[in-house]
N, C-alpha and C positions, 0 to 999 in steps of 0.2 A: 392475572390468570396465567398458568402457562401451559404449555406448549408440549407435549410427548412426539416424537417422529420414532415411526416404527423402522423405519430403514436402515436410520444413523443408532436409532439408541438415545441419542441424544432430548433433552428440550432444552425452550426456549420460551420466551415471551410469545401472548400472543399477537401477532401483527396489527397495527394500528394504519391508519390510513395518511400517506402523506403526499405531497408537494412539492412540483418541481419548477424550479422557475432559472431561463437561461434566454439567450445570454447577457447575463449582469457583467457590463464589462469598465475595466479598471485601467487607468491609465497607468504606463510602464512606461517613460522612452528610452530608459535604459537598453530595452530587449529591440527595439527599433519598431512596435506594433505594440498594438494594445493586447491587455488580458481579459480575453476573454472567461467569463467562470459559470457555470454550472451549482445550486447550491437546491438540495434534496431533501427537506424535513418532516418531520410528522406534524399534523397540524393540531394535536393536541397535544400536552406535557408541556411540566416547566423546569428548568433549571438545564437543558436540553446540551451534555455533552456534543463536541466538533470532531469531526476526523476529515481531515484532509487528505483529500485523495491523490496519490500520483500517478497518471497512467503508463502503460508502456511503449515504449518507441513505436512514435509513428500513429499512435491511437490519438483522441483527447475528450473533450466531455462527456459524450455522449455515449461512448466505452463502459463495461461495467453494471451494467444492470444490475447481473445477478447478485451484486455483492451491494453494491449502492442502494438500492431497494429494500433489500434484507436490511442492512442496518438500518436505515431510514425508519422503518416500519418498525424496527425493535428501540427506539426513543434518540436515536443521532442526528445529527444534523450535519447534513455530508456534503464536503465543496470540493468539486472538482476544475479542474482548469485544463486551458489546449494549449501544453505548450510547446515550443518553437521547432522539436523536431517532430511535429505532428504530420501525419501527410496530409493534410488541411491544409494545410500554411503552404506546402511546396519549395521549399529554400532550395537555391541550388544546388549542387554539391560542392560547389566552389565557394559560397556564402562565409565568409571571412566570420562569422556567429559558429560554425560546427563547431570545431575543436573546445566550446566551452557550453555544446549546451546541457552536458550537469551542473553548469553555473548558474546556468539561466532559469535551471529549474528551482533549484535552490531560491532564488530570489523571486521567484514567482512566489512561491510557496511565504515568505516572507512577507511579501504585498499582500498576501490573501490576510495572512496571522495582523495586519496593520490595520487591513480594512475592514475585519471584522462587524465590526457593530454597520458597515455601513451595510455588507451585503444581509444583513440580519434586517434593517429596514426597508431594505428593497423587497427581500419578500413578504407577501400579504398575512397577516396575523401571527408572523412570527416577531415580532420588536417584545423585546424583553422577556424573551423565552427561552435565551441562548447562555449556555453558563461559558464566557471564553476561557474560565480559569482553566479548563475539563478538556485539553486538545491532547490528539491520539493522531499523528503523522503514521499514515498508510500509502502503499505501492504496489503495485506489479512488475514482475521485471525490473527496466529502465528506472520504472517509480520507486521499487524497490531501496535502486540506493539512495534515491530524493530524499525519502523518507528517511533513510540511516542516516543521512547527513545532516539534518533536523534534532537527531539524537547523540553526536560525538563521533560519525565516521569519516575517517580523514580520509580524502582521497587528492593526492599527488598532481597538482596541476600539473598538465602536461604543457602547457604553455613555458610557466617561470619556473616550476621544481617546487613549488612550496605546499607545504601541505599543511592547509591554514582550517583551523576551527572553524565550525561554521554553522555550528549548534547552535538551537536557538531555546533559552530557557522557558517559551512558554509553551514547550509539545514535552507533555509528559510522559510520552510511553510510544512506541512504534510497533507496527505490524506491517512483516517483508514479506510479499509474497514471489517464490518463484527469481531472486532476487541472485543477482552474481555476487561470488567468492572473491579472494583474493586474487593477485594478477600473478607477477612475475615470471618465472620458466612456466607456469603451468598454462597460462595463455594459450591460444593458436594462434600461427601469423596472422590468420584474419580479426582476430579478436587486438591483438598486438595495434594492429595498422587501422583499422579502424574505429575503433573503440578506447582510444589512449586514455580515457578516465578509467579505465580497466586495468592498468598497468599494473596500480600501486597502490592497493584500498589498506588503513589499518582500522580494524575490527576494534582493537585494543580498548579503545577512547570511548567505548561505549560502553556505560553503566546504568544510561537508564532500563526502566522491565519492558522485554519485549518479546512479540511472539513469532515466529519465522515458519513460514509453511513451503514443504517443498515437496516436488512429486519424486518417488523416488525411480522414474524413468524418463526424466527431465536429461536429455544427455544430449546437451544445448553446443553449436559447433564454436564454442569463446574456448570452452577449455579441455584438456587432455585427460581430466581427471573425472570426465564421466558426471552423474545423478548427485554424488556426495560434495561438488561444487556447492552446490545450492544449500547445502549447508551448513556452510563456512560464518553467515553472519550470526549463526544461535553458538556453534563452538570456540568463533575466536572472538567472541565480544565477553562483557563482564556482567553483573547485575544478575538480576532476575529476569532468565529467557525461561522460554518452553518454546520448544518445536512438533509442531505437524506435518509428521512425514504423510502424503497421502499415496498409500498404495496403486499400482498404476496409473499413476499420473504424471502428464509429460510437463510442457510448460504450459499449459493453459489449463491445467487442474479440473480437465473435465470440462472445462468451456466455460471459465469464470470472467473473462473479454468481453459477454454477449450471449445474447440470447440466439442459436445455431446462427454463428459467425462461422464464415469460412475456414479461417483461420486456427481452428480449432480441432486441434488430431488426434485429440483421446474424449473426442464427445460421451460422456457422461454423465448426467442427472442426480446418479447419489453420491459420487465424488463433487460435484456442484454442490451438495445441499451440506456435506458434511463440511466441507469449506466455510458455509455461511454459518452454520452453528454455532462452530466451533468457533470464528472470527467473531461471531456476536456473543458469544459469553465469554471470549478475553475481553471484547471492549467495555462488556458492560459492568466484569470483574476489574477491570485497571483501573476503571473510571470512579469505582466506590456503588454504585448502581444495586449489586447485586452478586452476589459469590455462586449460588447454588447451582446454576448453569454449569460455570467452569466446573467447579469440582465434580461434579456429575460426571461432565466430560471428560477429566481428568481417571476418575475409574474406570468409565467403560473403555476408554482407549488407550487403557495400561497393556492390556494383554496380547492377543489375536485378532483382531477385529478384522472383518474382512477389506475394511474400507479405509483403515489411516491408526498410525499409533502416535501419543501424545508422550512426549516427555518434557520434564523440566529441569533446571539447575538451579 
């Protein structure tokens, strides 16, 4: 059955009822504390595509509703994890772990992709319901470039200088939301000195198909070049992208963090919905699932809309 929203324009599936069970947690002692993880699915459907969630600086599990739910409820099965620059955790700022926790998230995100089938039998009536061939690396922010980095984006250790592959061939497709650009002069000191995985991102090395959502009044204090930052990983990467730009929207796209989080400065409800939409008919288009969503979306959000324009390469 699907789904008309008179707001967006858009449909969708109709929403199914799902399941959440946390926390299933994983041994890491590479990271020096366990992983904790979060894992969301529908309790009905078989063959059940993964997308991996990465949250944004300082968030972790329990972050994300709006968008966690919605896909959940549209046939995914979505694992989220807390990791280490969470403010959960608390690390000092002296904590000899900062300077690489895009490492660390990377490698979370690896342990999830390894333990698969376990956290699949940890939850109740999902064992043998989960397709692991069908993974879709997603972010916010922070998570943003976890998720790129899953997909072929180099980023310059600021540790040694190297800038080492770190893709992993079983995430076939990424979705960046709200996600930072390249580094170099266009940086701010604060972004420079704080943020040294920011330095030196190459977009290049990424081919696989991906969709990039950014608000185009997202005018985030990392860099000099304003809203059009944020959309540097759909113009300087390769493959098959589409980008959603969503019309006033800052970094939190209407309030996709949470259901009214503080945190949230351009609170709004149909910039929230057409976010989830529009995320659930690319995943459910990448995934093989289903086309008619996307393209749908694909027209209404060719032109003027008041709410977000979609383009592709």
């Amino acid at each position: 059955m699907t789904t008309y929203y008179p707001t967006t324009g858009l449909s969708g599936p109709a929403p199914t009822a799902t399941v959440s069970v946390k926390p299933l947690v994983l041994e890491a002692p590479w990271r020096g504390a366990d992983l904790p993880v979060r894992v969301t699915a529908p309790v009905t459907g078989d063959r059940l595509p993964v997308v991996l969630f990465a949250h944004g600086f300082g968030s972790d599990l329990d972050g994300y509703a709006p968008l966690v739910d919605h896909w959940a409820s549209g046939g995914f099965v979505v694992v989220q994890a807390t990791h280490l620059d969470s403010e959960r955790l608390g690390l000092s700022a002296d904590d000899p772990r900062r300077p690489q926790m895009w490492r660390y998230r990377v490698q979370d995100m690896r342990r999830i992709l390894d333990e698969l089938a376990t956290l699949e039998a940890a939850v109740p009536g999902l064992s043998g319901r989960v397709d692991r061939s069908r993974v879709v690396a997603a972010g916010h922010s922070f998570g943003g470039q976890t998720a790129g980095v899953l997909v072929g984006l180099r980023v310059r250790d600021p540790r040694t200088g190297a800038a080492e592959d770190l893709s992993d061939a079983r995430v076939m497709a990424s979705v960046q939301l709200a996600t930072a650009g390249k580094g170099g002069d266009e940086l701010t000191p604060f972004a420079h000195d704080t943020l040294p995985w920011l330095r030196d991102q190459d977009f290049s090395r990424i081919t696989a198909p991906g969709l990039v959502v950014a608000g185009d009044k997202d005018d985030l204090p990392l860099s000099t070049r304003g809203p059009a930052w944020t959309t540097d990983p759909y113009t300087l990467s390769h493959g098959d992208k589409s980008l959603l730009t969503v019309r006033g929207g800052e970094h939190f796209l209407g309030g996709v963090s949470g259901h009214r989080v503080a945190e949230t400065t351009d609170e709004n409800p149909d910039r929230v919905a057409l976010v989830q939409q529009v995320t659930l008919a690319y995943l459910r288009h990448v995934t093989g699932i289903d086309h008619t969503d996307w393209e749908h979306a694909r027209t209404v959000l060719t032109g003027s809309h008041p709410l977000g324009h979609l383009e592709s390469k």
